[in-house]
Phi, psi and omega in degrees: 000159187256143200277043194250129153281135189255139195256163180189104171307326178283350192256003186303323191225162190316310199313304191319333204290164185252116181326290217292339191275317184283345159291310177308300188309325203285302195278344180277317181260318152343266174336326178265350175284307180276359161273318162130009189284339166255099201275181157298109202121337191280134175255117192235149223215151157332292182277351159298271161346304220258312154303301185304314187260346163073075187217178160315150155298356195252350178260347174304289186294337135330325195273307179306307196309332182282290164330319166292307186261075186192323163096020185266339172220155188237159174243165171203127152012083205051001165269330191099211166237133193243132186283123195297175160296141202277320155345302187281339191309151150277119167279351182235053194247117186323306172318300194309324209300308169331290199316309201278349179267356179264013170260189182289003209242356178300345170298283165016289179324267144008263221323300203287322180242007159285339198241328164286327165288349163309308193262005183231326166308324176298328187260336189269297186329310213261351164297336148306323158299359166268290166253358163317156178288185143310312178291295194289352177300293178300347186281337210263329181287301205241026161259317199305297155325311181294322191269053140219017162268291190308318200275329184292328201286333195087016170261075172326344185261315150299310187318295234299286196298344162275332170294352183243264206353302204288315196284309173324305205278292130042277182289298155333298207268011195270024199018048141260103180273015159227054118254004166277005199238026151234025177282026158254350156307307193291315184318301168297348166265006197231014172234315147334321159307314207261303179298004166245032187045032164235041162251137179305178182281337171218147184272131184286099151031314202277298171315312184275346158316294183310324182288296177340315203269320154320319195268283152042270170288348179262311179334289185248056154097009163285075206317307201295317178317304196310296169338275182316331174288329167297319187302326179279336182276314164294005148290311179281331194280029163244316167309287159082230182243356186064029186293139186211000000 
């Protein structure tokens, strides 16, 4: 973990802390848990924690608590808090998914959730072709539109957010509700990407088609086209990324 103190004048007493200082704090150990600079087993403490980051016991302890219910640590009884086995981790807790893609271990990542959206997006299309509304058959026709305005101009930043719009709705509408409960999964891996330069400067032609041709088949109500058209965008975002 790095030994830079985050100073916070206000945090000198319990009352003081700051949503930004407990976010920071947050996002720092996280990161070293999920890079591995904290393996699994390492042990840390309330007055470790307060020295190091220069913070309250209440941003500390506030701070594990998240952590704890993320399943990245346990606490015990004259042991302290202890960093759990990565087996046990929630993996698919938006935060964790961020940390690890911003470690040293992200192809690992990539990898891993590229092949849970490979077995589950394709299958969510086409269950949008089924039950999606109206209103979301057209909200999904005219984000399609946008991405492929947004990927010829290169505005890479709208591109973003329509692209995870589409994939968000996608999910929504595909009346499952435990793949609709991984959409804060994709949004970081599909933000991840693009803030880790490893989306083109225009999005490839083949790619912003395969989204036309999804939103397409879910209008008009063609679960197998739909399928095969996800299948194919997740196909290109694994060539790709050089993803096997």
């Amino acid at each position: 973990m790095s030994t830079a103190t985050l100073q916070d004048a206000d945090n000198t007493h319990d009352g003081g802390a700051s949503p930004a200082m407990h976010e920071r704090v947050l996002e720092a150990v996280g990161s070293a848990i999920a890079g591995g600079t904290l393996a699994p087993g390492s042990r840390l403490t309330l007055d470790f924690l307060q020295h190091e980051y220069g913070i309250s016991r209440t941003v500390a302890r506030d701070t594990m608590k998240v952590l704890e219910s993320m399943n990245l640590v346990y606490s015990r009884r004259r042991v302290g808090i202890v960093v759990q086995e990565r087996r046990l981790w929630n993996v698919f807790d938006p935060k964790l998914v961020r940390w690890r893609l911003a470690s040293d271990r992200r192809e690992i990542q990539y990898s891993s959730l590229t092949e849970l959206r490979i077995a589950v997006e394709p299958i969510a299309a086409a269950g949008a072709a089924r039950r999606a509304s109206a209103a979301e058959r057209a909200r999904l026709v005219s984000l399609a539109a946008d991405l492929r305005r947004l990927g010829e101009a290169g505005e890479l930043g709208a591109f973003l957010e329509a692209d995870i719009e589409f994939h968000r709705l996608l999910l929504a509408s595909c009346g499952n509700e435990m793949f609709m409960a991984l959409d804060g999964m994709v949004a970081e891996v599909l933000t991840s990407r693009t803030r880790q330069g490893l989306m083109p400067f225009k999005p490839r032609s083949e790619a912003i088609q395969a989204h036309e041709d999804v939103a397409a088949a879910v209008a008009s109500g063609d679960a197998i086209t739909a399928e095969s058209a996800m299948q194919h965008i997740l196909n290109e975002v694994r060539n790709a990324m050089g993803l096997h």
